[in-house]
C-alpha positions in Angstrom: 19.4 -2.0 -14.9 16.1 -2.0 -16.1 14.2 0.1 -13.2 10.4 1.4 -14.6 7.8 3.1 -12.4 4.5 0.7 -12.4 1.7 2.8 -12.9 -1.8 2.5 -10.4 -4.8 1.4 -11.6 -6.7 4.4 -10.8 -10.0 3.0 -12.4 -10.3 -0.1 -10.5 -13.5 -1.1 -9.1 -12.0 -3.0 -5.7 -10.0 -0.8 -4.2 -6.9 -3.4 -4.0 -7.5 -3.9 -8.1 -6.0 -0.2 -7.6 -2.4 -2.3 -6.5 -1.1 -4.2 -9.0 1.1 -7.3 -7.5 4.8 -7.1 -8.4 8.1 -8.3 -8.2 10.6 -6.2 -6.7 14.4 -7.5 -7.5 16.8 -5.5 -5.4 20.6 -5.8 -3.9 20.9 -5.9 0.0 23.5 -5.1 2.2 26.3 -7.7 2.8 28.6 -7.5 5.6 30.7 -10.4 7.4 32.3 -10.5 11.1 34.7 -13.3 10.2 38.4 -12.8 9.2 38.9 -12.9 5.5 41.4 -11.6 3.0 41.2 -8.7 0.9 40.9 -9.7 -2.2 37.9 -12.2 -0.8 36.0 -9.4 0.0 36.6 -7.4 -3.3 35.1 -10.8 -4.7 32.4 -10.6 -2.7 28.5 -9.9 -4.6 25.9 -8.0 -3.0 23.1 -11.1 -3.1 19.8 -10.1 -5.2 16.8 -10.4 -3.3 13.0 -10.3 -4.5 9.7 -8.7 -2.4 6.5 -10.0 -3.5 3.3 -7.9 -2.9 0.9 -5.1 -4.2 3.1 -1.9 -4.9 1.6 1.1 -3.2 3.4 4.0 -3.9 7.0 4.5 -5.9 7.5 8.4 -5.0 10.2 10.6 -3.1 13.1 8.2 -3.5 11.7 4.7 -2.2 9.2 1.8 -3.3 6.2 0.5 -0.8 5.1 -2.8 -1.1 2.7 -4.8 1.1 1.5 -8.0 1.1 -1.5 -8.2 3.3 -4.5 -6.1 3.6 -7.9 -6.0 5.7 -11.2 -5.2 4.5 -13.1 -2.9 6.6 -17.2 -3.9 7.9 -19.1 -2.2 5.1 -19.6 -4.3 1.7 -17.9 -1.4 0.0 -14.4 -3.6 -0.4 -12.5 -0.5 1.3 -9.3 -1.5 2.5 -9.2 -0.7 6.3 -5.2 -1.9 7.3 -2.2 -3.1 5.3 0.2 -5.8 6.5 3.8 -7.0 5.7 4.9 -3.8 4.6 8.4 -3.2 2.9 9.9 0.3 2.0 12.9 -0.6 -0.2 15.0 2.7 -1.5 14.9 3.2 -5.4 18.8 3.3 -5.3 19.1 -0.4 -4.6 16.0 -1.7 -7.0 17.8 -3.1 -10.2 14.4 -4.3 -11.8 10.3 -4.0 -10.8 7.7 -6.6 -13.0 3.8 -6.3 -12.7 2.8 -9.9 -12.1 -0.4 -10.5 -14.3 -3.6 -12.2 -12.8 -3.9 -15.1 -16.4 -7.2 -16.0 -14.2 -8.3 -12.5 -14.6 -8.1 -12.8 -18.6 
């Protein structure tokens, strides 16, 4: 596994510059109500899943990602609400990339 923590960019002009986008890739639960044998289940994988968004915090045991924001009134760029939110624990997290902006370069 190749967890990292992603570091904020704490000198960012626009406040959401301050959350870089990235790519969490994590294993969910599994579970099945239908009969099967035993040794189907111990075959069984846990399926990988990926959350896309700007990572807000990775602190006291869990990642927070969201992937929509709204800007308040004032010209200032201030973010006033966050949307699509997902709190994933650090347990499950097998890998986290920063997704780079080439636009931006």
């Amino acid at each position: 596994m190749t967890k990292k923590k992603i570091q904020l960019n704490t000198r960012a002009t626009r406040e959401i510059d301050k959350y870089p986008m990235v790519a969490v890739y994590w294993l969910d639960i599994c579970s099945d109500s239908s009969w099967q044998s035993m040794e189907g289940c111990k075959k069984a994988k846990l399926p990988t899943c990926v959350t896309h968004g700007h990572l807000l915090t990775q602190a006291k045991g869990v990642t927070r990602v969201f992937g929509d924001y709204s800007l308040s009134d004032s010209e200032d760029g201030k973010i006033e609400e966050i949307g699509n939110t997902t709190i994933i624990p650090n347990s499950v997290i097998i890998e986290i990339k920063k997704i780079v902006d080439k636009s931006k370069k």
